[in-house]
Every structure is written in C-alpha cells, then in structure tokens.
C-alpha positions as CSV (number, residue, x, y, z in Angstrom):
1,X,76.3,112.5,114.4
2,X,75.8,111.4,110.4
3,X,77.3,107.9,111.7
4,X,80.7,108.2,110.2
5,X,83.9,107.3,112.2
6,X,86.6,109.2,111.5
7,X,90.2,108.0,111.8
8,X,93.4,110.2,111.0
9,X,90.9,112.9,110.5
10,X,89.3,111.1,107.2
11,X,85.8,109.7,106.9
12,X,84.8,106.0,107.4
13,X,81.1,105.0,106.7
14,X,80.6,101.4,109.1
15,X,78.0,100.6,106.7
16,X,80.8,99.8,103.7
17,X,81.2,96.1,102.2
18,X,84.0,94.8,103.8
19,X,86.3,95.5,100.3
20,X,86.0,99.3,101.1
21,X,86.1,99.6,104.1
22,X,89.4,97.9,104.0
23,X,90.3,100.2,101.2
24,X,89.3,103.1,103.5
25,X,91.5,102.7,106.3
26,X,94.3,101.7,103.6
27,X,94.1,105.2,102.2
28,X,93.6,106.6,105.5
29,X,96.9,104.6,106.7
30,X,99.0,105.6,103.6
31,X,98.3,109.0,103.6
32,X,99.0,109.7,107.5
33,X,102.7,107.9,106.3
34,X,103.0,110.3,103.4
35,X,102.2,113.3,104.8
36,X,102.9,113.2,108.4
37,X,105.5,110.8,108.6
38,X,107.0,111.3,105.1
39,X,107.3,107.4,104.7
40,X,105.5,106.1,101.1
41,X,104.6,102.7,101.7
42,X,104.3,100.3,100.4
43,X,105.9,101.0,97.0
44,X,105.7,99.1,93.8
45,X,107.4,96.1,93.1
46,X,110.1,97.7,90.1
47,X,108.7,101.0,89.7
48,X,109.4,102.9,93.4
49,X,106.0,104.7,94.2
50,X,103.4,104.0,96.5
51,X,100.9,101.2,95.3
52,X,96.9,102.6,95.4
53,X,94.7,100.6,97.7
54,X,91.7,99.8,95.2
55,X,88.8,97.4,95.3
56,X,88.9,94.6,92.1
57,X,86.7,92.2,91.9
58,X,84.9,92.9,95.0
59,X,88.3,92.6,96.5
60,X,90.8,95.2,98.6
61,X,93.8,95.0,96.6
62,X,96.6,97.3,96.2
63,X,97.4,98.0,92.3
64,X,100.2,99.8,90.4
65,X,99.0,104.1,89.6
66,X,101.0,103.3,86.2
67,X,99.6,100.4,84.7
68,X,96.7,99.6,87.3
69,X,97.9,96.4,87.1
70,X,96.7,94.7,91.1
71,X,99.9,93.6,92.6
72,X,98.1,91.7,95.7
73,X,95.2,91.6,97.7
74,X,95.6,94.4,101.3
75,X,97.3,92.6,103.8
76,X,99.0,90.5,101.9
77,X,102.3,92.0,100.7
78,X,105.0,90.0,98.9
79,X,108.2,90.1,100.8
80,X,110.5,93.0,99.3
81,X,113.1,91.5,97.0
82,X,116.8,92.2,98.4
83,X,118.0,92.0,95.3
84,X,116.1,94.8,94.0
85,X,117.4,98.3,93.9
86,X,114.9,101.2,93.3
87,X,115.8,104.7,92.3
C-alpha cells in the first residue's frame, strides 16, 4: 500500500495541506456528478458551466474555467439567484 486512499476510484494522498486535500475530494465529488450522475454542479454564477475547484492563496476555492476569476472559497456557495436564468 503506497498510502493513498482512494475515493470514487481517484487518488487522495493524507499527507496534502488541508487546501488540497479539500480540492481533491472536490474534484473527486464533481466528477462522480458529471459522469455518473450526469449532474454539473455547481455551475457558475452567469456563465452556466461547472466552477473548477482550485487552491488560491493557499486556499480551496472554486474559480470560473473562463476567466479564472475565484467565485468563493469550497464550502461556501452563494445561494443561487432565482432571478437568474442560464442557458
């Protein structure tokens, strides 16, 4: 055993800073949704796609693929606006 864990059949190291390891089983969360559940979640505020767990500034965030601007910190999701329509 190399001392990796694996969860939804991805690898997780223990030994990680606690930024990425909480990007780890973000990506390993998000991509069970996608591809067995066909859910993408959670999706960017005004643009529709799935937001990409990242670590800035030594923090888990979750950040926009288009502009990699970070929307929020992981685990801390703005509450959708019912006003907005995406399409």
């Amino acid at each position: 055993m190399d001392g990796t864990l694996r969860l939804f059949a991805t690898g997780l190291v223990p030994d990680d800073d606690a930024a990425a390891t909480t990007v780890s089983v973000a990506e390993a969360v998000q991509g069970h949704l996608t591809l067995y559940e066909f859910i993408q979640w959670p999706l960017c505020p005004g643009h529709g796609h799935p937001m990409r767990p990242s670590v800035e500034h030594d923090k888990a965030c979750r950040t926009c693929p288009a502009s990699h601007r970070s929307i929020c910190a992981i685990g801390e999701l703005p509450p959708p606006d019912p006003s907005a329509t995406v399409t």
